[in-house]
N, C-alpha and C positions, 0 to 999 in steps of 0.2 A: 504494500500500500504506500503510497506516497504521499509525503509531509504535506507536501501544496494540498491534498486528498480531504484533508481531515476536517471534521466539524469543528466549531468553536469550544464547544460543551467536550471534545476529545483530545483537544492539545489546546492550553492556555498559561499566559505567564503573565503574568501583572504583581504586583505588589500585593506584600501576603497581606489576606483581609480583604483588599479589594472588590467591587463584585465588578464582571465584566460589563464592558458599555454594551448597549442596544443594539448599537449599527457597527460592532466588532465584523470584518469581514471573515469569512471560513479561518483562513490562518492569519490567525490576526495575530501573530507576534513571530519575527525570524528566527525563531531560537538556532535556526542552522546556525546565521550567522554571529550567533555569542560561542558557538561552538568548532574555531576554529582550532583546528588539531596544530600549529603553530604556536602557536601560544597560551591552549589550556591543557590541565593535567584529569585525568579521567578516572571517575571513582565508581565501581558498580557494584551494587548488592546483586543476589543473583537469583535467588526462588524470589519468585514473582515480579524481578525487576528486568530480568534479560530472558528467564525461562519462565513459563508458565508454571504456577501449581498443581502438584499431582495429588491423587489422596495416598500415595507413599513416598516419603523423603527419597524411597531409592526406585523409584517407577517415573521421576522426571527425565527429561530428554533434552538437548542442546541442537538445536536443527543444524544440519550443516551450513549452512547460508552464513549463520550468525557466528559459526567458529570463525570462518573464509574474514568476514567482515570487522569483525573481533581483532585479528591478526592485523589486516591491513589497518586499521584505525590507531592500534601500537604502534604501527611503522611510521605510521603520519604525524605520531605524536612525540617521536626518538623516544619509544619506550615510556613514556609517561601516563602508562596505564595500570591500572591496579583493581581487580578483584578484592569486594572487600566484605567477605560472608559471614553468617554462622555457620557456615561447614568448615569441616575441618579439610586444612590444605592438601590433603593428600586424596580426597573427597573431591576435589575442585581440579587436582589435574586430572583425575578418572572423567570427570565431566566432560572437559575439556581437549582429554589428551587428541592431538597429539600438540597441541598447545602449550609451552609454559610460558607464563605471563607472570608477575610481579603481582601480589599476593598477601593479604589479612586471611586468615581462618579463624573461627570461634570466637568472633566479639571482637579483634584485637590479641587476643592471648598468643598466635601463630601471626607471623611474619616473614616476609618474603619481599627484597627489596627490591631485585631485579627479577630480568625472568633467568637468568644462568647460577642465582646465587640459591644457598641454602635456606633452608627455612629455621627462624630463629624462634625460639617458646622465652619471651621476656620474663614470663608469672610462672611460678610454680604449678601444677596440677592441683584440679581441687581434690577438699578432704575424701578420701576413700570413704569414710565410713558410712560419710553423707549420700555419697554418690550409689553405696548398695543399698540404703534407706531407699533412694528413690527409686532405681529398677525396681526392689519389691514392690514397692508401691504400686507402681505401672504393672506389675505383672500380676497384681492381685484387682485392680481393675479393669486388666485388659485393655491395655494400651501401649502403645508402640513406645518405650523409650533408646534413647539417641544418646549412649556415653559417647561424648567425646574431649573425655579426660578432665579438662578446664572447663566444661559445662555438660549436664544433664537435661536434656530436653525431652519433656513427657508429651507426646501427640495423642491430642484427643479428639480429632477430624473424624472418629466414624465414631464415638461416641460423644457426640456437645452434652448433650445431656448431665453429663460428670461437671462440667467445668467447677460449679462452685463451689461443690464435695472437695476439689482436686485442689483448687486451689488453697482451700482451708488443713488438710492432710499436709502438704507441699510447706506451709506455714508452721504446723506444727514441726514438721522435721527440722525447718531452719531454727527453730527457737535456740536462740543461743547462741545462733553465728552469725547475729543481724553484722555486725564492726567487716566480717569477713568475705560475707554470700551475699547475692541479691537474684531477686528474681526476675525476667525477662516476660512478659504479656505479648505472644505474639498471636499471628492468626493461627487458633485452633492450635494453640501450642501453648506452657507454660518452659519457660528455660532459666535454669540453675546455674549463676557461674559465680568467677571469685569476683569480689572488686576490683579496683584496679585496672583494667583493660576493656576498652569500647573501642567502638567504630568511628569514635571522632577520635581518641589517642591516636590510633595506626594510622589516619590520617593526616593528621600532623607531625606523627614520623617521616611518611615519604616525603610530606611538602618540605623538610627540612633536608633533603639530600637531592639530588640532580637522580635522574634526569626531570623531576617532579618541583622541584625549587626554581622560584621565579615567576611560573606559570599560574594562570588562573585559573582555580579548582573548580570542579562541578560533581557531585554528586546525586544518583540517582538511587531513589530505595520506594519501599513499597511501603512497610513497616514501623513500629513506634521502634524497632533495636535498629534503623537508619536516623532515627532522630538527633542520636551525638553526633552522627556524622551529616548530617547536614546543618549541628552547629559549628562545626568544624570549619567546612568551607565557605559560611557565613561570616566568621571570623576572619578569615583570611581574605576578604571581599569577591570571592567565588559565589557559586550559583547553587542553589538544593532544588533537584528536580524532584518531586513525589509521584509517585504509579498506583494511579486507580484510584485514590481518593486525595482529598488536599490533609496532609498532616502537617503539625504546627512548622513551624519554619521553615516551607518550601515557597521558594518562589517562582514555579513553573508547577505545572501538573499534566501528564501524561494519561491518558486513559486505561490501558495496560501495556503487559509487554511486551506485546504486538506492536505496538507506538513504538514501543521504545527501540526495539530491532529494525522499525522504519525509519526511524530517528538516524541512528547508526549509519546505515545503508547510506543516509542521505544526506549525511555528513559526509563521508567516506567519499561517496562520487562527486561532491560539491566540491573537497579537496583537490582529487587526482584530477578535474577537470582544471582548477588552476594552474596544476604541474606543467 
């Protein structure tokens, strides 16, 4: 689908708050051109921001198009690209492979600063003990849990019904390590990790090293665990794009991530047409 394509109501950017004017035309805002791979640094969450939602964390898919476009988008940018997920990074090149791209996994807790370099764990792993509390938990509700190490992620997508039960269980186990743990509200998900590391930190790590320093940030996410990271690139007078709904601090909004792979796409040829 093409950018020019889209309705008002499915790609818009005005100031957060704002409500759009009457006589907005179909694309009523360039975002291409605030998105030149020259001079910005490129931030992406990835369930529900570049790939669609599955109802299993491991039944989603990366269309090839979007690998193809992905890659070239790196190139345009000398590497100033960065996946920036709750999967864990090793999770992220299986998505991706044969891809390696520069890299956040788990919140921030996993790093990846190039795409040739190793992946660094800043934080410790969380508490063990914590972390079999909550598989039990999950496994006596019947619910998918996600250890990955630095966070426990309990999916309750084929049972909603649970959520408030789960989240008051989920509460009791933390009692005690409020200073330590916090909990993550995502879609049909509750997620367990340490303090300490978010999506706006790893963010402000890359923007502090090249190829990523200098450039103006954009981040794209779906979710309230993109919310640091789109105060991140707020901060650094970059852009927070949100997907499928408007969450606090963005200043663009995309319809899904379908927009956002035409988004991509149409960046990418808007580039190599300059070349």
């Amino acid at each position: 689908m093409s950018i020019s394509a889209l309705r008002h109501d499915q790609l818009s950017s005005r100031p957060h708050g704002a409500a759009p004017p009457r006589d907005a035309p179909e694309a009523d805002f360039d975002l291409v051109a605030r998105l030149d791979p020259r001079e910005t640094a490129f931030f992406f969450d990835v369930d529900g921001t570049l790939i669609d939602i599955a109802a299993h964390p491991d039944a989603v898919e990366v269309p090839a198009p979007l690998a193809a476009h992905i890659e070239a988008l790196s190139g345009l940018a000398g590497g100033a690209l960065a996946l920036v997920s709750g999967r864990e990074a090793a999770v992220l090149d299986r998505l991706f492979a044969p891809l390696s791209l520069a890299l956040s996994g788990v919140h921030g807790a996993q790093m990846r600063r190039s795409p040739k370099g190793e992946v660094e764990s800043p934080t410790a792993a969380m508490d063990a003990g914590v972390r079999m509390q909550l598989r039990d938990l999950a496994a006596r509700l019947g619910l998918h849990a996600e250890d990955k190490g630095w966070s426990v992620a309990l999916h309750y997508r084929d049972r909603p019904s649970v959520a408030a039960d789960l989240e008051e269980d989920i509460a009791r186990i933390l009692a005690g390590h409020a200073r330590t743990l916090t909990v993550l509200p995502g879609r049909m998900v509750f997620e367990v990790k340490n303090r300490g590391h978010d999506k706006g930190a790893a963010v402000r790590a890359f923007m502090a090293e090249a190829p990523f320093a200098g450039r103006s940030p954009v981040f794209f996410g779906d979710d309230v665990t993109d919310e640091a990271g789109f105060a991140a690139v707020r901060e650094l007078g970059g852009l927070a794009v949100s997907v499928g709904r408007r969450l606090p601090g963005a200043d663009a909004v995309l319809a899904d991530a379908e927009m956002v792979r035409a988004l991509i796409r149409h960046v990418v040829q808007s580039a190599e047409g300059r070349a």
